[in-house]
N, C-alpha and C positions, 0 to 999 in steps of 0.2 A: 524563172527557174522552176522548173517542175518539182511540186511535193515527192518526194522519197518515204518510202513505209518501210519501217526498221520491223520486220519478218524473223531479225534471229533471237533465239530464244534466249530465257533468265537463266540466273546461276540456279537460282533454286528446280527449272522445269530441268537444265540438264542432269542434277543431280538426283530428281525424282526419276529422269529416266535409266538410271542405272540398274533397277527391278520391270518387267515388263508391269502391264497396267492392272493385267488377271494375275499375277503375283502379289500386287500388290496388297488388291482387294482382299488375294487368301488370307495373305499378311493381316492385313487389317482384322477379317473377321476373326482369327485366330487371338488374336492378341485382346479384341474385344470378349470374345470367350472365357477369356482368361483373367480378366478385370471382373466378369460379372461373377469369376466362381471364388476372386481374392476378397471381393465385399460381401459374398453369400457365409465368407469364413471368419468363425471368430481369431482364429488362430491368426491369419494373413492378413487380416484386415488392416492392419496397422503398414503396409507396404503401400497403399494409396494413399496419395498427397489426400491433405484436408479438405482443399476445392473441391476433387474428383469426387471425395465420400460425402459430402456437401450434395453435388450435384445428383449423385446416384440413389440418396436418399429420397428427393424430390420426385425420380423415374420408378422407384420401388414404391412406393405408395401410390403412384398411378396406377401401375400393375397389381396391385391387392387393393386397388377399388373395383373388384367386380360384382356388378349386383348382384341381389342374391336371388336363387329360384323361388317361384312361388310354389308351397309343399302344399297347398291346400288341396289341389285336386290329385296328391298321392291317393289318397282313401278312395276315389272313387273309380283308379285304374284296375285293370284286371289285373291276374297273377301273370299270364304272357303278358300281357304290355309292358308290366313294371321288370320283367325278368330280359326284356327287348330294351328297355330303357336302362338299365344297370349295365347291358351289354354293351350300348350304346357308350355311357359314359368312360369304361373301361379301356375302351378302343380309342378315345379320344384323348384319354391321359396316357396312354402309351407312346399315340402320336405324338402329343405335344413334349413326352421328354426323349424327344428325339436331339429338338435342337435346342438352344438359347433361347432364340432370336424369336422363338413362337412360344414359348414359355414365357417368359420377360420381355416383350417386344420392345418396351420402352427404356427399359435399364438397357438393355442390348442394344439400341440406336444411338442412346448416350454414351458409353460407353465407345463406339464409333466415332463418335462428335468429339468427342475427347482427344481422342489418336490423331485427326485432321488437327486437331490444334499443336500440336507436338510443332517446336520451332528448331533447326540445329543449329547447335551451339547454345541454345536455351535449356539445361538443364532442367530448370520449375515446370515449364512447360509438359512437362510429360508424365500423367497419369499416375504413373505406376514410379514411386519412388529408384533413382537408380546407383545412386551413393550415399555413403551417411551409416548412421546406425540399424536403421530401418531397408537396408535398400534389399534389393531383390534376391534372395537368397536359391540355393540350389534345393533349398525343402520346398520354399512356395511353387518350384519350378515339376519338381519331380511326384509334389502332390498332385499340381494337375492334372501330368501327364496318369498317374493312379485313375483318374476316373473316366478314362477311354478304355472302353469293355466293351464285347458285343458279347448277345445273348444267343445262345447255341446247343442243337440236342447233340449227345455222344452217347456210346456206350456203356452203361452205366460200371462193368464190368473194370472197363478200362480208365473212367474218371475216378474206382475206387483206388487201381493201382496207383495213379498218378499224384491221386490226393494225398495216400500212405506213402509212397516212395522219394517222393517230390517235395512234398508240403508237408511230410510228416503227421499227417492229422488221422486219427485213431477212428473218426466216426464209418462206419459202417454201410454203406450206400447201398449195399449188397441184399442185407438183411431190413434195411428200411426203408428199400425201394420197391413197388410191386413193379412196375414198369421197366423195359428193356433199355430204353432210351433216356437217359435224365437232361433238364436243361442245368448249362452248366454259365457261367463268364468267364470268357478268356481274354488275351489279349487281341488288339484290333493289328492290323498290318505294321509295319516296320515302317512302311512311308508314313504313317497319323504321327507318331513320335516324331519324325525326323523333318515333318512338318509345324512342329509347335518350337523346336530348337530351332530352324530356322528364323521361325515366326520373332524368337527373344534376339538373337542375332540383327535379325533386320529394325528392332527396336533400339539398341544400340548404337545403331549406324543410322540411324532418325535422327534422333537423340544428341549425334557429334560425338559421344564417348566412345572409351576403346571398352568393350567388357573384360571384367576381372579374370585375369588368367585362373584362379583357382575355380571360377565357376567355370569358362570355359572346358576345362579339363578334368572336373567332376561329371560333369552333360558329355562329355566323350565319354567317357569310364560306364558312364549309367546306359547310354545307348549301346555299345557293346556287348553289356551283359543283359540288355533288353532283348538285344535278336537273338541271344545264345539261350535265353529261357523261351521265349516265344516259340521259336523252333523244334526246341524239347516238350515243349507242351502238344503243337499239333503232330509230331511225330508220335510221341506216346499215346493221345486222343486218337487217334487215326483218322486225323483234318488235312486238307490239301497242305501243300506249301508253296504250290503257285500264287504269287499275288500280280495284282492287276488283271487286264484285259485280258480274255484267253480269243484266240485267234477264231474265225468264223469257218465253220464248216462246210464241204462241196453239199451235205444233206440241206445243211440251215439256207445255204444262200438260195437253191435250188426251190424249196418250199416258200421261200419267202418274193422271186422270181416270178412261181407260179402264182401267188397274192394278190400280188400285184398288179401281176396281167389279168387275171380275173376280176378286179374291181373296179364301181363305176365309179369312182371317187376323180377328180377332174388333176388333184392334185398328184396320186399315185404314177401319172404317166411318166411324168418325170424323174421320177425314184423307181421306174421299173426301168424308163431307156436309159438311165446313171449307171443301174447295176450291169445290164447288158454293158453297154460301153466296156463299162472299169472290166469287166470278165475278158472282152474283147482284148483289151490292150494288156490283161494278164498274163491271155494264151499266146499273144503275139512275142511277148518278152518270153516268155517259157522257148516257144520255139526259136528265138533269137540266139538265147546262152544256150542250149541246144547245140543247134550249129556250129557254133562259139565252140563249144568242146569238144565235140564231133571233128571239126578239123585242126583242133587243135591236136588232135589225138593221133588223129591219121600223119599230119606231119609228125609227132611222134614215132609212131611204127616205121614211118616212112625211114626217117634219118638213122632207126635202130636196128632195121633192115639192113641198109646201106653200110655202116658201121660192121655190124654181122658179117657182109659178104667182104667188107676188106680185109678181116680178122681171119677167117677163111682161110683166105687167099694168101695170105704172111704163111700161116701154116704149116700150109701145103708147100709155100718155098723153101721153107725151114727144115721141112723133112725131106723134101728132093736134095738137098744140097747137105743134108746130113750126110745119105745113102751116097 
């Protein structure tokens, strides 16, 4: 008898397949974000299991073991070099509090290791305390989401309206600002929130538990009047309110067209005959629904025509036989 290869999958792999695999990862990195910013806090700290703070301890003194520079030859650099060197460092702690994951490489990988261990139906298993006295509250949740800002110039005129009108705040940006444009922090898009609510969502459904209707329904309540302030801010700042992709322009594609066709790069040919192509089969669809309505149109007239000349025709009976 010939060996058989049992091909169909676990309960566990189809239940992992209920999130696609790049969802998941977001998931993942999101929720690990959010672990390394509940151990960086005195206040939330107590919502990690004891293992987890156990283990994060260990990944946090990795990460502040970096050696230290050697200062001896500050003295013998110049005033530009050291002023090129201070610039230097600047630009580099800017970068690195962009993300976690390059700030804390190693609490932020733990952190991940942690989350793959997550078992359903295992409650201990998972991180981040999710019942009990300690369990995950809608402060620890809604403080997070507080520290997604992006930094941005406005107005200064207009950041003072909004700061007084808005925010109630009395300070003066006006009078002690010389500059036309101030930098200001606002809120980041409406998808970052409603990607870290997901993010606890999908922790929950890891996890096997149902979450607590009152959290659930607090995290609505707060995303609500997230978009409804968000909105009012870049309205007042005079900030886009498009979010996402914005669609590509006949100038951009056209410059980018010609790019392409002018470089010797071996790889570009491909990504010039892509774009041609895709334009090709753009204008062919263009002129497709074209047509599409063009006769659908003309049957129109046609039949309203037709209709017209019978209407007419009743009429004109109606009055000879009036007469």
């Amino acid at each position: 008898m010939d060996k058989v290869i049992d091909l169909t999958a676990s309960v566990r792999t189809i239940e992992k397949s209920t999130v696609s695999v790049k969802s998941r990862g977001g998931y993942i990195g999101i929720l690990a974000s959010f672990i390394v910013f509940l151990y960086g806090s005195s206040q939330h700290q107590n919502t990690l299991t004891a293992n987890a703070i156990a283990v994060l301890d260990v990944a946090d003194k990795k990460d502040k073991e970096v050696p230290t520079a050697d200062k001896s030859n500050d003295d013998q650099l110049t005033q530009k070099t050291r002023k090129r060197k201070r610039s230097s460092r600047k630009k580099k702690a800017r970068e690195e509090n962009k993300s976690v994951h390059r700030r804390q490489p190693n609490l932020y990988s733990e952190a991940k290791r942690l989350l793959g261990l997550i078992e359903r139906g295992n409650i201990g298993s998972s991180p981040i305390i999710l019942t009990g006295d300690n369990r995950l509250s809608y402060i620890c949740i809604t403080s997070f989401m507080s520290t997604k800002k992006k930094r941005t110039k406005v107005n200064k005129h207009l950041a003072a309206a909004y700061q007084k009108n808005a925010l109630g705040s009395e300070v003066d940006l006006v009078a002690t600002t010389a500059e036309e444009e101030v930098d200001v922090l606002v809120r980041m898009s409406e998808s970052t929130y409603g990607s870290i609510q997901s993010a606890i969502s999908f922790l929950y459904r890891e996890t096997g538990i149902k979450a607590p209707d009152d959290l659930s329904g607090d995290l609505s309540r707060y995303m609500k009047g997230s978009k409804r302030v968000g909105k009012s801010a870049k309205q007042s700042l005079g900030l886009s309110l498009d979010e996402g992709k914005k669609p590509m322009s006949k100038n951009v594609y056209s410059k980018l067209c010609e790019w392409l066709f002018q470089s010797n790069d071996k790889e570009h040919i491909f990504a010039h005959l892509f774009l041609v192509l895709d334009w090709y089969v753009f204008v062919s669809a263009l002129f497709k629904v074209y047509h599409y309505i063009k006769s659908q149109l003309l049957s129109l007239l046609k039949e309203l025509d037709e209709k017209g000349g019978k209407l007419r025709e009743r009429k004109t009976f109606s009055h000879k036989r009036a007469r």
